[in-house]
C-alpha positions as CSV (number, residue, x, y, z in Angstrom):
1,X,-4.3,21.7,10.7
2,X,-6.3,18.6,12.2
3,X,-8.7,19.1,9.3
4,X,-5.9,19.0,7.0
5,X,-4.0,16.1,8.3
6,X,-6.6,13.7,8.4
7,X,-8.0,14.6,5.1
8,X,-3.9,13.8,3.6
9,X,-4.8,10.2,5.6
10,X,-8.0,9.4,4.2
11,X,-6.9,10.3,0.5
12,X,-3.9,8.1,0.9
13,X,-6.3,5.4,2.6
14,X,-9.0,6.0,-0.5
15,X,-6.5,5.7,-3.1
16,X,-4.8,2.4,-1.7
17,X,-8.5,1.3,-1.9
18,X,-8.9,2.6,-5.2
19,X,-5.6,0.7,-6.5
20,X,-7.5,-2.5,-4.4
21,X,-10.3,-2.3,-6.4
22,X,-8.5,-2.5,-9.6
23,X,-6.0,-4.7,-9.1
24,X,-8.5,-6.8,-7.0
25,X,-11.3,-6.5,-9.9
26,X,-8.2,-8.1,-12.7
27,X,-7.4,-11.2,-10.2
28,X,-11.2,-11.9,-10.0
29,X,-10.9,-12.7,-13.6
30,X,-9.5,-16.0,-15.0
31,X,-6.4,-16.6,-12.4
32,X,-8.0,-16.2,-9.7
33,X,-10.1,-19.8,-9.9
34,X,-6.9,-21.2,-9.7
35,X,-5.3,-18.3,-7.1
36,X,-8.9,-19.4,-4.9
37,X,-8.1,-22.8,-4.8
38,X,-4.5,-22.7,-4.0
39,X,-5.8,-20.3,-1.2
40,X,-9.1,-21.3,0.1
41,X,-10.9,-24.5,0.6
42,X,-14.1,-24.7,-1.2
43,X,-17.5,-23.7,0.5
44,X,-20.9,-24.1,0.3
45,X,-22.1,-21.1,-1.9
46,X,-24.5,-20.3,1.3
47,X,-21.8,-19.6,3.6
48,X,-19.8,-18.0,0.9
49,X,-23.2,-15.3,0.4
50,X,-23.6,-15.0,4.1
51,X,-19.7,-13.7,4.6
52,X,-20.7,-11.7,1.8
53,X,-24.1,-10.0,3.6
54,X,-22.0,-9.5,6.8
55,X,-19.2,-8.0,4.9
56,X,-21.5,-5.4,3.6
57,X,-23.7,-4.3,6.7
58,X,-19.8,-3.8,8.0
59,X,-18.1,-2.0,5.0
60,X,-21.8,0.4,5.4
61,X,-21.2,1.2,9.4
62,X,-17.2,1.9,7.9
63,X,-18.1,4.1,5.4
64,X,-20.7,6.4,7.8
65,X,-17.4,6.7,10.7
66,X,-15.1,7.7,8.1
67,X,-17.4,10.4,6.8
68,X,-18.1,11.4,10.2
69,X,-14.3,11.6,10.6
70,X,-13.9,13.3,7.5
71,X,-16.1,16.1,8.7
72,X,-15.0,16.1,11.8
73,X,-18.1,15.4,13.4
74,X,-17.3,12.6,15.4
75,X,-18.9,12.3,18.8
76,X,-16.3,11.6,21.7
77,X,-17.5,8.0,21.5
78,X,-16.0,7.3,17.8
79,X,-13.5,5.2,19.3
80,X,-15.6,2.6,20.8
81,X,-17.7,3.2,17.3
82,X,-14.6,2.2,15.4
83,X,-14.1,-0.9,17.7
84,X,-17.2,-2.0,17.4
85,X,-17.4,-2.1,13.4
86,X,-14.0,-3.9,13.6
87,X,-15.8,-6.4,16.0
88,X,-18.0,-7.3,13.7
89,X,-15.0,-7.6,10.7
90,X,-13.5,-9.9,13.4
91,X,-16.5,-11.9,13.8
92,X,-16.5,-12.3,10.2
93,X,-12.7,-13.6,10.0
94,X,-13.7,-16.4,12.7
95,X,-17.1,-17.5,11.3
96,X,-16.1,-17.4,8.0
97,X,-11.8,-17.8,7.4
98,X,-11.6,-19.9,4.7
99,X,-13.2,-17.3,1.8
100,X,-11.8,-14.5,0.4
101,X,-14.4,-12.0,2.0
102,X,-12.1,-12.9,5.7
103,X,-9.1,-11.2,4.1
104,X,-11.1,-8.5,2.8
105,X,-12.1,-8.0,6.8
106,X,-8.8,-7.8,7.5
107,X,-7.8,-5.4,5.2
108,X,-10.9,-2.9,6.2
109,X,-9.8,-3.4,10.0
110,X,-6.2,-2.2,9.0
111,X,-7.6,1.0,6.9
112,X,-9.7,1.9,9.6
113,X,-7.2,1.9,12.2
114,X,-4.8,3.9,9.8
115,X,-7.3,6.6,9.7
116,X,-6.7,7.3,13.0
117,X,-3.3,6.8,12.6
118,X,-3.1,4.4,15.1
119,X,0.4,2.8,14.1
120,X,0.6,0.0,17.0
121,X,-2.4,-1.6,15.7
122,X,-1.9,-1.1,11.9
123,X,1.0,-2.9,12.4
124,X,-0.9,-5.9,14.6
125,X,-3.2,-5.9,11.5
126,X,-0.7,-5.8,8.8
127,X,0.6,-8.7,10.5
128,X,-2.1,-10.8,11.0
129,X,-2.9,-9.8,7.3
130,X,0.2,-10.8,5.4
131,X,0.8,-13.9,7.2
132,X,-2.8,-15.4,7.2
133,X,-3.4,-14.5,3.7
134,X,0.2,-13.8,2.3
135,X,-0.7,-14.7,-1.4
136,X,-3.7,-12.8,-1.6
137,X,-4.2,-8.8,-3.5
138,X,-5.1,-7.7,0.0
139,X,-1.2,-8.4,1.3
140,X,-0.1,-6.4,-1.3
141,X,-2.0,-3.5,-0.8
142,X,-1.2,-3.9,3.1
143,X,2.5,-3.5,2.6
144,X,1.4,-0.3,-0.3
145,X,-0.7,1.2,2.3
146,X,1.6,0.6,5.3
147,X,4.6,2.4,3.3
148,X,2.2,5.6,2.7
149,X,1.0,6.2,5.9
150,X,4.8,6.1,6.7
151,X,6.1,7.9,3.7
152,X,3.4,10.4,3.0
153,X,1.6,11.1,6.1
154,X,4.3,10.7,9.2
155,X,7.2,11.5,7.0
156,X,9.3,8.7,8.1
157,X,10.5,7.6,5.0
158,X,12.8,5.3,6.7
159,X,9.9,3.3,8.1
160,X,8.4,3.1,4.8
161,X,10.8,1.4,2.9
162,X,10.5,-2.2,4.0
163,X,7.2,-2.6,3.3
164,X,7.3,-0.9,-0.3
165,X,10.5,-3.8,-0.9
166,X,8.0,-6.3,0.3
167,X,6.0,-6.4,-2.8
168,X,7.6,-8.3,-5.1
169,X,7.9,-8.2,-9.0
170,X,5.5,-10.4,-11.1
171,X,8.4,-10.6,-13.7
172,X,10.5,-12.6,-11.5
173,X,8.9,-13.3,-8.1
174,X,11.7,-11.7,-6.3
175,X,11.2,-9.0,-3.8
176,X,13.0,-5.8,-3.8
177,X,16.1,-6.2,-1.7
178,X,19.5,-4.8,-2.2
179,X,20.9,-8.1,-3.0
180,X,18.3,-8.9,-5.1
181,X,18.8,-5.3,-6.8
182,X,22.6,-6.0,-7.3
183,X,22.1,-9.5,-8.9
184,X,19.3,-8.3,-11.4
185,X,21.6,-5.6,-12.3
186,X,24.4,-8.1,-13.2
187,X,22.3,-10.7,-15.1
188,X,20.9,-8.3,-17.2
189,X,18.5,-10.9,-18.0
190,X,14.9,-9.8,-19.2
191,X,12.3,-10.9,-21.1
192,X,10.6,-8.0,-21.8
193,X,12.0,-7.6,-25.5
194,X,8.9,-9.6,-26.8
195,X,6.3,-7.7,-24.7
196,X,4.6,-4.8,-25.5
197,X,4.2,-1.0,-23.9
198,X,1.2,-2.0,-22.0
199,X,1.8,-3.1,-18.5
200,X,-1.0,-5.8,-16.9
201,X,-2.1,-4.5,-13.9
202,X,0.2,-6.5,-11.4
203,X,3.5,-4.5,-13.1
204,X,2.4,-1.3,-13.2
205,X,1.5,-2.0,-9.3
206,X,4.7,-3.0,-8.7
207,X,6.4,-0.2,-10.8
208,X,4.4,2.3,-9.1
209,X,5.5,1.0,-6.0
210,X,9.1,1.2,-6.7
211,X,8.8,4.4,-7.5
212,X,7.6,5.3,-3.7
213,X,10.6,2.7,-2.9
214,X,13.2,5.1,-4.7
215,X,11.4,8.2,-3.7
216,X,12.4,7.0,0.0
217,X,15.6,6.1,-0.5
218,X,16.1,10.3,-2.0
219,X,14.3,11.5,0.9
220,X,17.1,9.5,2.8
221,X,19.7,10.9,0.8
222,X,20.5,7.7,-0.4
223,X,21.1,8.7,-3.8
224,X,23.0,5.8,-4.9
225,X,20.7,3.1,-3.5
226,X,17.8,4.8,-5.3
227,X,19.7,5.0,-8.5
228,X,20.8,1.1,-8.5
229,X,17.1,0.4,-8.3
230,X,16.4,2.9,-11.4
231,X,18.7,0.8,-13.0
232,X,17.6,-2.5,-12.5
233,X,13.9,-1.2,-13.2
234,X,14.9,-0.4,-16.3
235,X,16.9,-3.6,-16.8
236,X,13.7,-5.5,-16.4
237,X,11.2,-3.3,-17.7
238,X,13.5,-1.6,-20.7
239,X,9.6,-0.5,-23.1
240,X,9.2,1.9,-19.3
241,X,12.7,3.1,-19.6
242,X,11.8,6.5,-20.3
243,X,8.7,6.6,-17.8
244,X,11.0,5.3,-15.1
245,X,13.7,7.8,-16.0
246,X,11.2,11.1,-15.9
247,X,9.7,9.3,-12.4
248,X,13.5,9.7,-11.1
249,X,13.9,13.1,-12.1
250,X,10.6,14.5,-10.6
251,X,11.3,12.5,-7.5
252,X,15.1,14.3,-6.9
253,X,13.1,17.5,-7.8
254,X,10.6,17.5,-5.5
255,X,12.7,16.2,-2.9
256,X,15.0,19.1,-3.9
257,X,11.8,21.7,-3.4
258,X,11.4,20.1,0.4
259,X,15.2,20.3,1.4
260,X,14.9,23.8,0.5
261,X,11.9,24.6,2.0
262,X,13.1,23.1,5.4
263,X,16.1,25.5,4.7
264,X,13.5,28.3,4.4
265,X,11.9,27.5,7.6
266,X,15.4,27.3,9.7
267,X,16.4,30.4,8.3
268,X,12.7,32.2,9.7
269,X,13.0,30.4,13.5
270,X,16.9,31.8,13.6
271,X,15.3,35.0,12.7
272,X,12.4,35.3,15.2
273,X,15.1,33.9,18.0
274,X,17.3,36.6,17.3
């Protein structure tokens, strides 16, 4: 069962680094000049490369504990390992804070602890994350990865949903609250008519995230507030209208397959008490 659970963690941990990489690899082109110098002040290309070498030897020691993990072949000490690669990502956020490689650090300190599902201090890191480098990809993958550890691996749906409404739409800049739900409903402004199927990677980030956002918000049995966020999705994004609709109907369905395997499960422990 340990086996199984912390493979669930590192596959939701790899995938939010997956959805990193891309999103990450699209911001490097073009906006990000002008995202790096609303960001970052401008360093000397030498102290830029050596963040760079110390980020590496880091992310290398990170990659050998979590397959050590993985396997479950970690010595008793794998603790103080795991504080001591996160040392050296610290070390790297001090020397070196003003380049893009320190909130990188940051986010690798919060995976790591979120492997071991060690919640206090994923949420010291998440803070330190979004509120040092709140414009930057890594915040957004922060609140994504954040909201799966709670959704997908703890099962706390309610936990999860504040940091899915964190990320906020590139269409309009606004983040995902219910009063910001309501008013996009009633506008019913959009300027999607002129653009094409194809999402840019920023929307279908965002998309994808509200779809863990609604999925919540049915686990919760809040079927209207999941519906009003359907609806505005689709208010703002009417070319995904039928991708967002058949993302609704999986979610109630699979929800509907857990309620009734819970059911199944009461019905066997009132039958073994008996």
């Amino acid at each position: 069962m340990r086996r199984i659970s912390r493979f669930f963690v590192l596959v939701i941990l790899g995938s939010g680094m997956i959805l990193w990489g891309a999103a990450h690899a699209a911001l490097l082109e073009g906006d990000d000049a002008r995202w790096t110098k609303q960001e970052y002040k401008e360093l000397p290309a030498k102290e830029a490369d050596m963040a760079q070498v110390y980020l590496n030897r880091a992310d290398s020691l990170r990659l050998s504990w979590e397959r050590l993990l993985t396997e479950e072949r970690m010595a008793p000490t794998g603790r103080n390992t795991r504080d001591t690669i996160i040392g050296r990502y610290d070390n790297l956020i001090d020397r070196w804070p003003e380049t893009r490689y320190a909130a990188q650090a940051q986010y690798c300190i919060l995976t790591m602890y979120g492997n071991t599902l060690d919640m206090t201090r994923v949420q010291h890191a998440y803070n330190r994350l979004t509120r040092q480098f709140p414009h930057s990809q890594y915040a957004l993958d922060a609140h994504l990865l954040v909201g799966l550890l709670f959704l997908e691996t703890l099962k706390r749906p309610e936990r999860a949903v504040r940091y899915f409404e964190a990320i906020p739409d590139p269409r309009t800049g606004r983040r995902t609250t219910e009063d910001a739900v309501e008013q996009s409903t009633e506008d019913g402004e959009s300027d999607s008519g002129s653009r094409g199927l194809r999402l840019t990677p920023p929307e279908e980030y965002y998309l994808n995230a509200q779809f863990h956002l609604v999925k919540c918000h049915v686990y919760l049995n809040e079927i209207p507030q999941a519906e009003r966020i359907v609806n505005a999705l689709k208010e703002r994004y009417p070319e995904q209208a039928e991708r967002i609709d058949a993302a609704f109907v999986a979610i109630r369905a699979d929800a509907e397959d857990i309620e009734e395997e819970r059911r199944g499960i009461q019905r066997l422990l009132r039958i073994l008490r008996q």
